[in-house]
C-alpha positions in Angstrom: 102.0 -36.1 44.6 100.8 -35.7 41.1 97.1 -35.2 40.1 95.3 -37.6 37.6 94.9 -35.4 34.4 91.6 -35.9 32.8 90.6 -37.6 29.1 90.3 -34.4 27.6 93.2 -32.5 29.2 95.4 -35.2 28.2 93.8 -35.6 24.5 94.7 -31.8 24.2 98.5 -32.8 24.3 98.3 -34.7 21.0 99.6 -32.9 18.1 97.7 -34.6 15.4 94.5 -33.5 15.0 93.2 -36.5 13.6 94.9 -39.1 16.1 93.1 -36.8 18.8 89.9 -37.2 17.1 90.3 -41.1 16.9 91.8 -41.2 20.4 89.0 -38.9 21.6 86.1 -41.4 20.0 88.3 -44.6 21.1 88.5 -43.8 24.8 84.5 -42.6 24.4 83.2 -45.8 23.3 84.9 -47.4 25.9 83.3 -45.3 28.3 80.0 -46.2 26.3 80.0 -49.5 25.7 82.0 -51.5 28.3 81.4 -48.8 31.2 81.0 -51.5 34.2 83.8 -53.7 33.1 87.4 -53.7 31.8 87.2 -54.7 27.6 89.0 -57.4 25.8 91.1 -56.0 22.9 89.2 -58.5 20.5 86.0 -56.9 21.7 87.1 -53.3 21.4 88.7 -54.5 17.9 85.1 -55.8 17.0 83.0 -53.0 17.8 85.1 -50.2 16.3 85.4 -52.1 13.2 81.3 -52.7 13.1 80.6 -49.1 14.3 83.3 -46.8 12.7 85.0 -49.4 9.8 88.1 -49.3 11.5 90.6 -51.6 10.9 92.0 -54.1 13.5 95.3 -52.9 13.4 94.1 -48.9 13.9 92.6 -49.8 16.8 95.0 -51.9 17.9 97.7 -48.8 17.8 95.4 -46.6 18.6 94.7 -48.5 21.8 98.5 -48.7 22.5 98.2 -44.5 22.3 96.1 -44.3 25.1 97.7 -46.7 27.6 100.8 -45.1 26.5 99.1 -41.6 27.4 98.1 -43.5 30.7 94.1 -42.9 30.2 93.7 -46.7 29.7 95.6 -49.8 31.7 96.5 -52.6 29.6 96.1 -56.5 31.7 96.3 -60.0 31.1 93.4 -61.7 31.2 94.9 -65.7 32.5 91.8 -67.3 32.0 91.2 -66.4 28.2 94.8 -67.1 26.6 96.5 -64.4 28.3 94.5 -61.9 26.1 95.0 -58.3 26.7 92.1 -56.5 28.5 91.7 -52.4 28.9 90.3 -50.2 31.4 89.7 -46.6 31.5 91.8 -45.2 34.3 90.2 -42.0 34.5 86.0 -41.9 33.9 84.2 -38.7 33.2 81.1 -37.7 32.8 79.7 -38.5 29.1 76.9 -36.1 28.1 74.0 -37.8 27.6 73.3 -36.9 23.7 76.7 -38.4 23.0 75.9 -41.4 24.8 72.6 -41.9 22.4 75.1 -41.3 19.4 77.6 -43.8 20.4 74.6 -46.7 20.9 74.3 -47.3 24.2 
C-alpha cells in the first residue's frame, strides 16, 4: 500500500524551478478559489489569466503537469459538453496570509 505524497513533497520532484513555482501557485489557487467543488478548465483558464496574465494554453499544460503528477484528477463533466473538470486529490492546509493574497 503506497501513501498519498503531499502538494509540496511532490512539487519538490520538479526540476524546473520555474514550472515548480507555477505548478506550486496553480494547485494553490485551486485550493483558494474552488475549495468546495471540483473546477472547470475554462474557469481555472479564466481566473489565472485575470489574476496572474497567464495564457490559456500555460495553464492548460500546466494543468496537464499536475494531473500527470497525480495532485489533481482530471473528469468529464456530461452535462456541460463533456468539458474537462479538476479536483485536488490531496488538500492541505493553506496558511491563512496566503489565502488573503490569493483573494479569497
Amino acid at each position: 500500500m503506497s501513501r498519498i505524497r503531499g502538494l509540496w513533497s511532490v512539487l519538490m520532484d520538479v526540476d524546473d524551478p520555474e514550472m515548480r513555482e507555477d505548478l506550486a501557485i496553480l494547485a494553490t489557487a485551486l485550493q483558494v478559489q474552488f475549495p468546495d467543488r471540483g473546477a472547470h478548465e475554462r474557469s481555472v483558464v479564466e481566473y489565472m489569466a485575470i489574476r496572474f496574465r497567464w495564457p490559456a494554453n500555460r495553464t492548460r499544460r500546466r494543468l496537464q503537469s499536475l494531473v500527470d503528477l497525480g495532485v489533481l484528477r482530471c473528469s468529464r463533466d456530461l452535462g456541460d459538453n463533456w468539458s474537462r473538470v479538476f479536483e485536488v486529490l490531496d488538500r492541505p492546509h493553506v496558511p491563512p496570509a496566503l489565502a488573503v493574497e490569493m483573494g479569497a
